[in-house]
N, C-alpha and C positions, 0 to 999 in steps of 0.2 A: 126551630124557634128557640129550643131549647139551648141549641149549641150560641146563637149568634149573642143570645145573655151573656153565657156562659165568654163570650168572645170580649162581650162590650167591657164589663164587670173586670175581667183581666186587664185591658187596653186600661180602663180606668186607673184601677190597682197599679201598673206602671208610670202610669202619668203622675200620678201622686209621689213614687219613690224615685223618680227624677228631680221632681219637683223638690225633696225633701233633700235628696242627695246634693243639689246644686245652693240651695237654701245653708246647708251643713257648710261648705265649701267655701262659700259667699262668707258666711257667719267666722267661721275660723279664719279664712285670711286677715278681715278684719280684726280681730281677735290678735292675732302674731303681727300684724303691721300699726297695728294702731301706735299712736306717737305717744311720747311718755314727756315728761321734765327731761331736761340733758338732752334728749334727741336733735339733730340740725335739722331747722325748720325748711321746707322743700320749698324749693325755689319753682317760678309759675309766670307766665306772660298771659296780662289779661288787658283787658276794656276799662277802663277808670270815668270816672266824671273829669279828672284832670288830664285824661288823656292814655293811650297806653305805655303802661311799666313794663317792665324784667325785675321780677320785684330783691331780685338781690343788690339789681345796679341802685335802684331807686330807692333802697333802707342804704346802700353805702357805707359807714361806720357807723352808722347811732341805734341805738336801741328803737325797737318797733313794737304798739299795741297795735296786735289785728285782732277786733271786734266785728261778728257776723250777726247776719239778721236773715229770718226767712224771708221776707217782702217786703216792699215799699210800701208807704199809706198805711203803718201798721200803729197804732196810738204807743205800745211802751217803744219801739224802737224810736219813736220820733223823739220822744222825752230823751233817750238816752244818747243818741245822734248830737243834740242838741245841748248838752250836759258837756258832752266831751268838745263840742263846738266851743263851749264858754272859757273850758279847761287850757284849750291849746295854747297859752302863754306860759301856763304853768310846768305843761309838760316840753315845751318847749327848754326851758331853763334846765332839767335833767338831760336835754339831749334826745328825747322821745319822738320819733314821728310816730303819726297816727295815720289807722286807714282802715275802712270799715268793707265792708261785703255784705250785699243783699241778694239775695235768687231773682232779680227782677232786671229788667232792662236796663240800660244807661239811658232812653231817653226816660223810662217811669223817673230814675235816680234825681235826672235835669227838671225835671217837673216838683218832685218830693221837697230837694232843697231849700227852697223860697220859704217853703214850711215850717220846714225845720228851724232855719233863721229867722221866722216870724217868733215859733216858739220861745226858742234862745231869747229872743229879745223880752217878751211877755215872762220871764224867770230873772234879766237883771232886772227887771222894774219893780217885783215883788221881792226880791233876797238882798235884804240889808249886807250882808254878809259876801255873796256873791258882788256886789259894789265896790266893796271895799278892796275886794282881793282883784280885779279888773279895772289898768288902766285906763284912761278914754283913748288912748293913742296905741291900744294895744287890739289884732285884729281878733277877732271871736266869733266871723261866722265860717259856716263851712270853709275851710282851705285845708280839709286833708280830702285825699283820692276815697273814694268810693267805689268799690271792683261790680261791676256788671256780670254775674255767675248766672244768669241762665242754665245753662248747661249741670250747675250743681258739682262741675268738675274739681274746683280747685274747692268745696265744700268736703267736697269726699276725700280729695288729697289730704287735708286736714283732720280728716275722721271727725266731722264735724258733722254727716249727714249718716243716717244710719243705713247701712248698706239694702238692705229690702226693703225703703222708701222709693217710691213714686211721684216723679215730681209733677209737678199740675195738678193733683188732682181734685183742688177746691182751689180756696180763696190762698190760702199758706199753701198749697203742695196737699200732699197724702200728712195727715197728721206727724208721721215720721220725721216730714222736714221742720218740727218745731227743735229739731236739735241743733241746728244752726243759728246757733244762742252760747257762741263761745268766745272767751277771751283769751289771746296769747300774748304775756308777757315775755321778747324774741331779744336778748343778747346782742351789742357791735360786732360780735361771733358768728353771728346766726342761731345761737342754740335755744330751744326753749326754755325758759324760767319758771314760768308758772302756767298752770291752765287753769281757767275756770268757765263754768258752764251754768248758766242759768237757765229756768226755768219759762216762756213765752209770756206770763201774764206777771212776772216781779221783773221790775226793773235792776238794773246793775247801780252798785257805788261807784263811780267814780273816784272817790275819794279814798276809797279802798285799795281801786289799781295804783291811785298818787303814791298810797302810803307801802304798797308792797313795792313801788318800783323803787320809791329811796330806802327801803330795809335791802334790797338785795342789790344795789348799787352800794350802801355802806359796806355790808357784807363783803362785797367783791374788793371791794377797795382798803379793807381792815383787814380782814378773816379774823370777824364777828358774827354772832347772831344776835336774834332779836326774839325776846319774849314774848307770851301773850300780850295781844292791847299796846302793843309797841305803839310809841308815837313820836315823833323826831325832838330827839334830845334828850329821853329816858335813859333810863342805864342799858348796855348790851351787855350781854354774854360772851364772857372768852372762848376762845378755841381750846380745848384740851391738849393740841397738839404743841401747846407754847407751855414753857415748865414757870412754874410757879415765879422762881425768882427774875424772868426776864420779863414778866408781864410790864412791870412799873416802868419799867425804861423802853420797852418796847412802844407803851403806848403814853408816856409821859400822862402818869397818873399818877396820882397819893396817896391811893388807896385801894385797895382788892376787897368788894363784900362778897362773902362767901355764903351759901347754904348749904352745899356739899361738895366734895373734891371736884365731883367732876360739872359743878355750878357754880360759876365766879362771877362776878358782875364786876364792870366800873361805867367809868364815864363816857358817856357818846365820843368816840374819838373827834377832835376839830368842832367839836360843839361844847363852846366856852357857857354857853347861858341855859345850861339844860332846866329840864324839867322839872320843877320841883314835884310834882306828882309823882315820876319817874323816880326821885330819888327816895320821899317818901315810901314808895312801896318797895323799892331793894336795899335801902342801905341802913345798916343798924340793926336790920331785923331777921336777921339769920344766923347771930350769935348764939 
């Protein structure tokens, strides 16, 4: 009796430091492969609501937002599904295709839609603003690809899903799968630009991703940055790597406001009507 304890209690004791050692294992790959900024975004053949991609053929030159969601039928994803449904003329105009990912079926997806574009529709009726920025001749419901991830596969490709998550195991998955609540702002390159990751019960800006994707499209196109609160037509920040006396002819400007050597401001390059906010707060006041 005493030995067969003595047997169980071992067996246990191993099952555990398997479990621990493979959890370790699991944890650290993750860990060393996880994607960074700069990294080239992996490429993946999947299930779409528009049918199936090769998602490299199908981003082709233009820059790409891939936004995930853990389920279908979920209230903030639908809000924000729907936000970027309204947006797609604007991101259109930058060059931006969109495409979203949900852990749920393509038929849950073809079902969700109608939803989605009802909501969309019940937000231009309410937003004076959203009106004005939306043609009538311009489209705004669903027309980007929605990925069918079942499998969780191309979630985890993305380190979007957390590696000792269990998917199915309620209504979202094992709570683990609420991490598939990510944004990649993806380069004509393919590289990543920005990540961002929200939390399942706060919704995403939108307006946020607009406003990061023309700072790092200026950027790319000047070799400029952008300050806090940056907003299109404020002053940008020089490159330190451009010497002093070339800046004015480099970027056909009048003037250089300074706060410290290595902090120069001017004008939004090719934005003739800036901001008077913008200039307000950099110019004159770092004397």
């Amino acid at each position: 009796m005493f030995y067969t304890k003595v047997m169980n209690t071992h067996h246990t004791f191993i099952k555990v430091l398997k479990w621990l050692f493979f959890s370790l294992l699991v944890t650290l790959n993750y860990s060393v492969n996880a994607l960074q900024i700069g990294d080239k975004a992996p490429n993946f053949k999947a299930s779409t609501s528009q049918g199936d991609i090769d998602f490299y053929e199908w981003s082709d030159k233009q820059w790409v937002i891939l936004f995930s969601h853990p389920g279908d039928f979920t209230p903030v994803c639908t809000t924000e599904l729907a936000t970027a449904a309204l947006l797609q003329p604007e991101f259109k105009k930058r060059g931006v295709k969109l495409i979203g990912l949900s852990g749920d079926s393509l038929e849950d997806h073809m079902e969700w839609i109608p939803h989605i574009n009802r909501f969309k529709n019940e937000l231009i009726k309410k937003d004076n603003l959203i009106n004005n920025l939306i043609q009538s001749d311009q489209e705004t419901d669903v027309n980007y690809p929605i990925i069918a991830d079942e499998s969780l596969e191309i979630a985890a490709q993305y380190d979007m899903y957390h590696p000792l998550a269990y998917p199915n195991a309620n209504s979202l998955g094992n709570p683990l799968k609420e991490t598939i609540r990510s944004v990649f702002v993806i380069d004509n390159d393919k590289k990543i630009k920005t990540i961002l990751v929200y939390p399942k019960n706060i919704g995403r800006n939108f307006d946020e991703i607009l406003r990061i994707v023309d700072a790092l499209q200026l950027s790319e196109k000047h070799n400029v940055s952008t300050p806090a609160n940056w907003q299109p037509g404020d002053d940008v920040i020089v490159s330190n790597d451009i010497p002093l006396e070339d800046i004015k002819d480099k970027y056909d400007t009048k003037e250089v406001n300074f706060f410290e050597d290595y902090l120069k401001f001017i004008d939004q390059p090719e934005f003739f009507e800036g901001s008077e906010r913008g200039k307000d707060r950099a110019k004159g006041k770092f004397k």
